[in-house]
N, C-alpha and C positions, 0 to 999 in steps of 0.2 A: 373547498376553500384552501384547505392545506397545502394540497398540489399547485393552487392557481397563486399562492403565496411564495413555495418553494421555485416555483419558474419567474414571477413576477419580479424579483432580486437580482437572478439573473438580466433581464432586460431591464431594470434599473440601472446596470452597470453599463450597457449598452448605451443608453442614455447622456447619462453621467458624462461617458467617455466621446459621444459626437456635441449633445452640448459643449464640454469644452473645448473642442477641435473648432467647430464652427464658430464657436465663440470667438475665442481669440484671432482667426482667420479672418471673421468679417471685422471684430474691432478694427486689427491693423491695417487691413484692404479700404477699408470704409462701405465695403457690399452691404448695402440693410439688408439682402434676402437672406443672407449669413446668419446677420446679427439676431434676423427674426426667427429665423430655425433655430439657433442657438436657445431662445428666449422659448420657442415651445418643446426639446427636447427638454428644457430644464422640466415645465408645467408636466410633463409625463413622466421627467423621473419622478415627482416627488410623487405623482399616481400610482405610480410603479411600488414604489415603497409602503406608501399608504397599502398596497395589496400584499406586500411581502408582510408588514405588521399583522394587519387580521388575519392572515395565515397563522402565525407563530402563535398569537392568543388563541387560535381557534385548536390549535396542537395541545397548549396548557390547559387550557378548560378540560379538554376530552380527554384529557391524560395517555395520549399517543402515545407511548414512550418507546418507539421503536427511534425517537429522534435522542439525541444525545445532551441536547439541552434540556428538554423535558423530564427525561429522565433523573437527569443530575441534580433539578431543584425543585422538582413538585414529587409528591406521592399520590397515591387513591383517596387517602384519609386528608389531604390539605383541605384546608378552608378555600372554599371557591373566591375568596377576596384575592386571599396570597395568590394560589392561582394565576390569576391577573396580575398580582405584581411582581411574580418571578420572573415575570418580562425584561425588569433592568437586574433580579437580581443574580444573573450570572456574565460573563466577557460577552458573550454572543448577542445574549439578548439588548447587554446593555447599551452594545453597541449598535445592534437597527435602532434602537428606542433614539440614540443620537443620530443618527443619519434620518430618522422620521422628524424629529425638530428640524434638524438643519435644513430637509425638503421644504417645511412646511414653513416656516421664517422665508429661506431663500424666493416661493412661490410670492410669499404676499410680498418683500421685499419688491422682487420686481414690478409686480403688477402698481403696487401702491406708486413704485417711483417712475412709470414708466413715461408720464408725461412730463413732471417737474423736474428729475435727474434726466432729462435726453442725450444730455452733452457725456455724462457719468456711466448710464447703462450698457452702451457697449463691451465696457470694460465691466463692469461689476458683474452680469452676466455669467462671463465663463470662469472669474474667480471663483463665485459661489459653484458655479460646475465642478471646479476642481479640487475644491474642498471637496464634496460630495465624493465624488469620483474615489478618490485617498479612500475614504472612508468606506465608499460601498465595495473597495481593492479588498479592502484588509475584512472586510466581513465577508466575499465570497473565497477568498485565499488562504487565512487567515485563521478567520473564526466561526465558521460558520454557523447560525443556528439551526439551519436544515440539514446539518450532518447525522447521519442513519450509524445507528450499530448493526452489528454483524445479527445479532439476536436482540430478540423482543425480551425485557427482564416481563416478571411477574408485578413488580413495582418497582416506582423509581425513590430514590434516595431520600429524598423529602427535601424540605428548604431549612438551613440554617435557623435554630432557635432563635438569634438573635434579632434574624429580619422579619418573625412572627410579629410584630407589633405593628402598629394605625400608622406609626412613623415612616413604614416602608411604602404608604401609598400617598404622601405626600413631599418627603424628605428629599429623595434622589429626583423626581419630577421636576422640581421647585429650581435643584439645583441644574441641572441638564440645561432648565431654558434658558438658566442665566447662564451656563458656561458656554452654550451654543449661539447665542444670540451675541455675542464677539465676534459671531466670525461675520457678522452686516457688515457694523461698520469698520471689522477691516479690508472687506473687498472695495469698500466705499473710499478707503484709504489708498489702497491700490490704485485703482481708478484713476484719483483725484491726483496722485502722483503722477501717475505714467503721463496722462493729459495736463497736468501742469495746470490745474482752474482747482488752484489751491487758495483761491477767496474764500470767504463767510457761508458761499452757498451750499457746498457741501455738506458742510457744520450742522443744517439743518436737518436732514436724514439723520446725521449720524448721532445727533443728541438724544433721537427718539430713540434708535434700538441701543444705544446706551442705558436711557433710562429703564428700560423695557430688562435690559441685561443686569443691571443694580437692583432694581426691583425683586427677579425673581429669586437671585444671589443670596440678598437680604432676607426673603420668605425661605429659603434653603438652608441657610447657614442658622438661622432662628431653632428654625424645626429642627436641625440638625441638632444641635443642644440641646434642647427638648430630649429628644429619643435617647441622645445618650446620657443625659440624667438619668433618665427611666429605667433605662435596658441595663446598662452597662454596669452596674453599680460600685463604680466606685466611687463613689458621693458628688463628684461636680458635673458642670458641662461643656469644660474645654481645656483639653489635658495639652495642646499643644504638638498633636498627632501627626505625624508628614502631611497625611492627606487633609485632617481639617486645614492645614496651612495654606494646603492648595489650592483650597477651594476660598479662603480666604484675600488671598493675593490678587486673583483678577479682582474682587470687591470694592481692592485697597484705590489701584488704580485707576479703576471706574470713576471711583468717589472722585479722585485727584482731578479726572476730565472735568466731570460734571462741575467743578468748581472753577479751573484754569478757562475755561471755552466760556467764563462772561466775561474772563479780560479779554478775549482776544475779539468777543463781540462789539464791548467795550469801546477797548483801547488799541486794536489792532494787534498786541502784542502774545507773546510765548503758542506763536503758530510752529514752528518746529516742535519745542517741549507738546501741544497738543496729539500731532501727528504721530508722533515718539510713544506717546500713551494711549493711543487706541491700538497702534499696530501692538502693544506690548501687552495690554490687556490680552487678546488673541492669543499671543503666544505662551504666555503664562496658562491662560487655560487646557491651549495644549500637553505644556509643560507640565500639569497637574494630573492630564489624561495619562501621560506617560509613567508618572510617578505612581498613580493606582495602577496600572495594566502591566507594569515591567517585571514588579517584583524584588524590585533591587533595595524596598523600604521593607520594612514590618509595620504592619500599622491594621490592627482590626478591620479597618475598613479597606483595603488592601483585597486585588482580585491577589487568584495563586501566581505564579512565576509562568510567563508565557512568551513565546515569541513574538505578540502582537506590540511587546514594548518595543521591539527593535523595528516595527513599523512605523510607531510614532517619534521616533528618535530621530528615523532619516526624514522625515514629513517635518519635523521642528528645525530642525537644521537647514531643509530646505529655505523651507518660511525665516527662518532669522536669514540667509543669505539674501534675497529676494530683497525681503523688507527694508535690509542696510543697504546695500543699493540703491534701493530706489528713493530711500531719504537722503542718502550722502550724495548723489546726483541734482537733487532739487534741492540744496541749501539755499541757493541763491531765491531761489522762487520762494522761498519760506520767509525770508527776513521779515523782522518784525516794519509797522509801520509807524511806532513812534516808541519812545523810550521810556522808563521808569521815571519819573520828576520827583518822587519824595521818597522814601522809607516807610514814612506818615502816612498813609495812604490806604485805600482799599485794594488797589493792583498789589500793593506791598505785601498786605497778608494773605491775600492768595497765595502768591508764591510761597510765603514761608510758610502755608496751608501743606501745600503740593510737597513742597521739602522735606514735610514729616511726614506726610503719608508715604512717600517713597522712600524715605529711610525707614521705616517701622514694613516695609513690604521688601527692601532688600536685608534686612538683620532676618527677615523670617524667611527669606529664600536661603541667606546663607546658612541657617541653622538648621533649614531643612535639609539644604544638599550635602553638606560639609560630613555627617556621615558616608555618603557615596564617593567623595571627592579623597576622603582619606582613606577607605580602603582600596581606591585604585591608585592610588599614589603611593599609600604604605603597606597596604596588603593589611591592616588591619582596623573594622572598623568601630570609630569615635561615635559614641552617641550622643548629644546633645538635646538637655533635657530641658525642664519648662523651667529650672532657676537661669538659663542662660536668656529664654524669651523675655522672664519676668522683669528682670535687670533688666535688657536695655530697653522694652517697651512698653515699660510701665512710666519712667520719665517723658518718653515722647510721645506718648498717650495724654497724660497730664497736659503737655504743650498745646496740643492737638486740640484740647478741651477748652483750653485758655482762649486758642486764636477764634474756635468757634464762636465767642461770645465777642469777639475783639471785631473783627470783621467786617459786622453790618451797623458798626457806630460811626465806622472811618468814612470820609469822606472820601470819592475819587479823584485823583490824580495828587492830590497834597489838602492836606486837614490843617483847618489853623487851629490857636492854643484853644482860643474860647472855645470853638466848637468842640474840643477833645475836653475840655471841663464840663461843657453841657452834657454832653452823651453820655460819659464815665461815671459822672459824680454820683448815683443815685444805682448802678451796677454794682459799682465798686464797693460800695456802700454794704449791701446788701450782701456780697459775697462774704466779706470779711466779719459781720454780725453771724452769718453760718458755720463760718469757721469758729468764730469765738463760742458758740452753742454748742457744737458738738465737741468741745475740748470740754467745756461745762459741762454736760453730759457722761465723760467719763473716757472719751474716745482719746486715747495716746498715741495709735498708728499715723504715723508722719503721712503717709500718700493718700492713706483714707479720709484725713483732715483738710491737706489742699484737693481733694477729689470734690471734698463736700461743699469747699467755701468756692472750689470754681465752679460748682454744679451751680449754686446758689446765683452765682455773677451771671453763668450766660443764663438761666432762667430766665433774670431779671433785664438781660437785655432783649431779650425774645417779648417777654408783655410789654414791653416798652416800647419796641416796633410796634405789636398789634393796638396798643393804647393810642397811637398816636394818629393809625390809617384809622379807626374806629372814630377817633374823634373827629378827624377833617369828612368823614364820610358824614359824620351826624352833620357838623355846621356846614358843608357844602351841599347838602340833597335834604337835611330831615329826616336822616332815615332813625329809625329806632336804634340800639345799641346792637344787638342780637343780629335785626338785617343787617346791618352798618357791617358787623363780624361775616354775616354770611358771601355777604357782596363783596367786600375787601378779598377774601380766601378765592371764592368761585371767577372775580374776576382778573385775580394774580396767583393764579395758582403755583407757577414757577417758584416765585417768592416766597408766599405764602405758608407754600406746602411743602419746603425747605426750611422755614421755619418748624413747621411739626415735625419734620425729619429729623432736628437739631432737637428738639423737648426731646424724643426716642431715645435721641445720646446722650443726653445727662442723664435720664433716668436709666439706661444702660450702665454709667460710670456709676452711680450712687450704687448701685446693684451690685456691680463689681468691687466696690470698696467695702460691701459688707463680708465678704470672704475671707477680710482680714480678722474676722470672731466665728470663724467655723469651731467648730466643736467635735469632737471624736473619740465614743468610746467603746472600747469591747466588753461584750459582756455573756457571761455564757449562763444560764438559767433553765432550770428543771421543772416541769408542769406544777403551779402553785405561786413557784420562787416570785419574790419581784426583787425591782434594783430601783433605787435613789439616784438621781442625777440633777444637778443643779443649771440649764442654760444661759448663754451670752447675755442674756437681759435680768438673769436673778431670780427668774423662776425656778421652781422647785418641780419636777416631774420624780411622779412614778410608775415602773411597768410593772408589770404581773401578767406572767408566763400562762397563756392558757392549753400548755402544752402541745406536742408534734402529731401530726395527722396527716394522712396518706391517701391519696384516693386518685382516680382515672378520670378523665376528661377530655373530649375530643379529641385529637392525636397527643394525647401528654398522657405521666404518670407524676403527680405534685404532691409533693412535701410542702406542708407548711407550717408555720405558725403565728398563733394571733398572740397578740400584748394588749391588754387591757391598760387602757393609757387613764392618767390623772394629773393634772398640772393646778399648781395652789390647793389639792386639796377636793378638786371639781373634776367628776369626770369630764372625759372629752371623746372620748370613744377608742374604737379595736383599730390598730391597724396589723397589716396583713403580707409577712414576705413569704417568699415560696422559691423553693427551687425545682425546675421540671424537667426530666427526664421524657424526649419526645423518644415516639416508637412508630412504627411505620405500619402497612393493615394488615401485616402479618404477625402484630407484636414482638418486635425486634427494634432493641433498641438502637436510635441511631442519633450520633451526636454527642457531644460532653454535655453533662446535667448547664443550665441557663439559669439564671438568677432571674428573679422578679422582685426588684426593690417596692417593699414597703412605705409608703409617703404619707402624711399627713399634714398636708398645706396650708399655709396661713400667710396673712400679709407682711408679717415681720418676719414669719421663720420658715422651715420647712424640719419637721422630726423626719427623718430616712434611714430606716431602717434595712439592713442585708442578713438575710441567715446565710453564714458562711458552710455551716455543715449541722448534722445532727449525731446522736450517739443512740443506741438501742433502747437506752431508760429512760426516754421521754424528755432528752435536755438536750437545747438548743444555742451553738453558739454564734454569735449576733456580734454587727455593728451599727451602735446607733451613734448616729450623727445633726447633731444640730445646724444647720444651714442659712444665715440669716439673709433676707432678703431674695430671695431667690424668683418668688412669682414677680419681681421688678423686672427683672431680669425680659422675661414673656413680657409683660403689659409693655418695656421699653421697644423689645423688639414691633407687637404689636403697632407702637406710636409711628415708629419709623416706615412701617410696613403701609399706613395710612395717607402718613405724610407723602411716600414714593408714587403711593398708587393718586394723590392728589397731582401732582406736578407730571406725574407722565399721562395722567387723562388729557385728550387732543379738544386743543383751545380753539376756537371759531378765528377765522383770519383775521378777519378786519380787530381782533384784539390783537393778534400778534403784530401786527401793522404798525401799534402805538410804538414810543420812543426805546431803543434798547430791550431788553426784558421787563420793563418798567408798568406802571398804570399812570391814569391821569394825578394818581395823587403822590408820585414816587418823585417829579422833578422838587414837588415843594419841599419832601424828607430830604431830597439834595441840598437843597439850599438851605435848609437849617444847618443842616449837619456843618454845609460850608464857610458857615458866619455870615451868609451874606445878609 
């Protein structure tokens, strides 16, 4: 299997490389025998890869380690899980693990489109080919993961402490599909360009593997904070890292599509701005592949310094020349077909939707590159830290919050006053009674205050949608209240399930506003000692040291220590940090000692505890940290992760069929909203 793995890569590139030749040959010729060889060398490369993957796993399992990837991230002693997930966690591996997505998207991509995109697939075709092609270049050139040492070690290295956690077999997965599933719909984009059938029809592909590419983003970027809460212990879970930013960024402007593409469904309009942000989605992903693989950032998550970043540098450069081209060629074919008519409006706050997401996605591009940009410009490099993030997009965060709740009250194309007194009155209301609570409550942070009272407004205008389909569903059909909720959701999902997407982001912002009462203290204690601490809400804790302990486990050697915990006075139980020292199966240590933050979770707080070192006499010095709200954080992400997976589940036709993205009961929400 090995062998039929290490050849199988090869002939993948083979592939790769006549798919796209014949591809683009028969596109431009009009030959379909072309266009159809193109379309089955694609179905074999991704066979091809699919065989080069179970090869590589099949090396990790067995612990081959006459291969250089094997050797470098597993040992004898790994857990058979890791194992299998050292697959993405070195350059070689991680990269077949992306060229296995992109096969496997690119296969169902065409098959799925092959009879509704006819006019589209010639061209999308050998793009996805050529994507591939780059990619399977730079893994048999490159990087190879079937590269052989000269000699067989007796074991290999082992894998990084920090990727020993549950996070390493969902974390990077999660994120891969969402970075690789940009590249649909920009060959979709291509396409739709080169051939000029830059109408609506397109749109349809491309909003599924958008959503598909948002979806998985959001499951990645979630789990990503997770892991590094956990692993990393410096008490939060988003330090504002190059690469978390990277992977942020396509996110941003996903989001931005997913919102602009129901005006242009709409109203015909911001068809260029659409096109502009799919191709830019892509390229930022790229952008981000390049930022972890170059080496030119520091960043934990960060592969080593390699020459693969100067692969992705000329492959990003190509694709930005391409792309501009072929937008700044088809302006004319893009004009909008009808124009803004109010400010008032629902077109209106899309845009200013779209505004902030991509200023809150350019301040984090430039904060991230502007390190790299100053040291090749001044030879010396600026780092710029998370007080530069926090400043400018915590304001435009805020806005971003505002307009969500702002949004789905306006009506389209121009709103009269009454209808903007009816929709607000009873939001608005209700926002500012949360604001005045949590000041009553004792809360004085300015951002945390309008975070709460805007969370409160768009709540309130989310039940107010669902109150309002609920109730024309009860007095139009008789349904129960329950079914009335089940039917409205299952039969507007789009909608619907944008609406749960947006409950995810407030209680994401609520979550995030509580990190304005983090807590933080050091404390060093000897077996017996305890320490007094008073947290964010006025409770009283105490710990008591059950002293430092030492003992072997599976590939590790762990120090640790327990705290016998007591809050008001009532136990609550031990919790447990550790730091471990991995050793390979010849006991040899390998690695710097790894932290294992101690947690004790709750719905208001999180206690997180780090033993930062110990001393010979049995005393341990610690940081504990009170964290409030933090499991909001998860259940938000959760909500959102619910919502996505609602609206990207494929709707039966003949509902799509109905008016706009709309249901039978959405023209009547129109014409209230409109005064009529």
């Amino acid at each position: 299997m090995i062998l039929i793995g290490e050849l199988s890569l090869w002939v993948a590139l083979l592939m790769a490389a006549w798919g796209t030749t014949a591809g683009f040959a028969g596109a431009y010729t009009g030959r379909t025998e072309l266009q159809a060889s193109g379309e089955r060398a694609l179905y074999a490369m991704c066979g091809f890869i699919v065989l080069a993957s179970l090869g590589l796993w099949t090396a990790l399992v067995t612990s081959d380690f006459s291969f250089r990837f094997v050797a470098s991230f597993t040992s004898a002693n790994l857990p058979t899980p890791y194992k299998l997930t050292a697959f993405w966690a070195g350059q070689a591996g991680s990269l077949l693990f992306w060229a296995l997505i992109l096969s496997l998207y690119s296969a169902i991509a065409v098959y799925t489109g092959r009879k509704s995109n006819r006019e589209l697939m010639p061209w999308v075709v050998p793009t996805l080919s050529a994507i591939a092609l780059f990619f399977i270049l730079t893994l048999c050139f490159g990087a190879n993961p079937y590269e052989r040492l000269d000699f067989i070690p007796l074991d290999g290295r082992g894998m990084n402490p920090q990727l020993q956690n549950p996070g390493m077999a969902a974390h990077p997965p999660n994120l891969y599909l969402g970075y690789v599933a940009t590249a649909i719909p920009f060959a979709y984009a291509v396409a739709a360009l080169i051939t000029r059938r830059l109408d609506n029809e397109w749109l349809t592909s491309v909003r599924r593997w958008v959503l598909v590419a948002w979806f998985f983003n959001t499951v990645g970027i979630i789990i990503g904070m997770w892991w590094a809460y956990v692993e990393l212990g410096w008490g939060g879970y988003w330090a504002w890292d190059p690469v978390e930013n990277a992977s942020f960024l396509p996110w941003l402007v996903n989001t931005a599509f997913l919102h602009s593409i129901m005006v242009q469904e709409k109203r015909g309009m911001l068809r260029k701005w659409n096109v502009t942000l799919v191709v830019s989605a892509f390229l930022l992903a790229i952008l981000g592949t390049f930022i972890t693989r170059s080496g030119v950032i520091s960043s934990v998550h960060a592969f080593a310094q390699s020459s693969v970043g100067y692969w992705f540098l000329a492959f990003l450069v190509l694709a930005i020349a391409v792309s501009a081209y072929l937008v700044a060629t088809r302006l004319r074919d893009l004009e909008a077909r009808a124009e803004l008519e109010s400010m008032v409006s629902r077109e209106a706050s899309f845009l200013f939707n779209n505004l902030l997401l991509v200023g809150i996605a350019f301040s984090i591009l430039w904060g991230t590159l502007f390190p790299i940009l100053s040291e090749a410009v001044r030879g010396t490099k600026i780092t710029v830290g998370p007080p530069f993030f926090n400043q400018v997009n915590i304001p435009l965060g805020l806005a971003l919050l505002a307009l969500t709740g702002i949004g789905p009250l306006i009506a389209w194309r121009r709103a009269s006053v009454p209808n903007l007194k009816r929709q607000f009155t009873g939001p608005v209301v209700i926002g500012i009674v949360v604001g005045a609570l949590v000041v009553a409550l004792g809360m004085r942070a300015v951002h945390a205050i309008i975070a709460y009272a805007l969370g409160g407004f768009v709540l309130a205008t989310i039940i107010q949608e669902f109150q309002k389909g609920i109730v024309a569903r009860h007095r139009m059909y008789g349904e129960s209240f329950p079914v009335a909720l089940f039917r409205l959701v299952v039969r507007n999902r789009r909608r619907y399930g944008g609406y749960i997407v947006h409950v995810g982001v407030v209680v994401l912002f609520a979550a995030f506003a509580g990190l304005a009462f983090k807590k933080e203290l050091d404390v060093t204690l000897k077996g017996g000692q305890s320490y007094e601490a008073v947290d964010p809400y006025g409770n009283h804790w105490r710990f008591v040291s059950q002293g430092v302990s030492q003992y072997e486990e599976l590939n590790r050697l762990t120090t640790a220590v327990l705290l016998e915990t007591w809050r008001n006075g009532k136990h609550v139980g031990v919790i447990k940090s550790e730091k471990r020292q991995y050793i390979d199966s010849n006991k040899n240590f390998t690695f710097e000692p790894s932290t294992e933050v101690g947690i004790m979770s709750g719905l208001r707080q999180d206690v997180y505890v780090v033993l930062a070192g110990t001393t010979g006499d049995d005393t341990a010095e610690m940081r504990i940290t009170f964290n409030p709200l933090v499991w909001w954080v998860w259940y938000g992400g959760l909500i959102m992760a619910i919502g996505g997976l609602i609206v990207t589940w494929p709707q039966a036709e003949r509902r799509k069929a109905q008016a706009g993205y709309a249901t039978v009961l959405e023209p009547q929400h129109e014409r209230a909203r409109a005064g009529a």
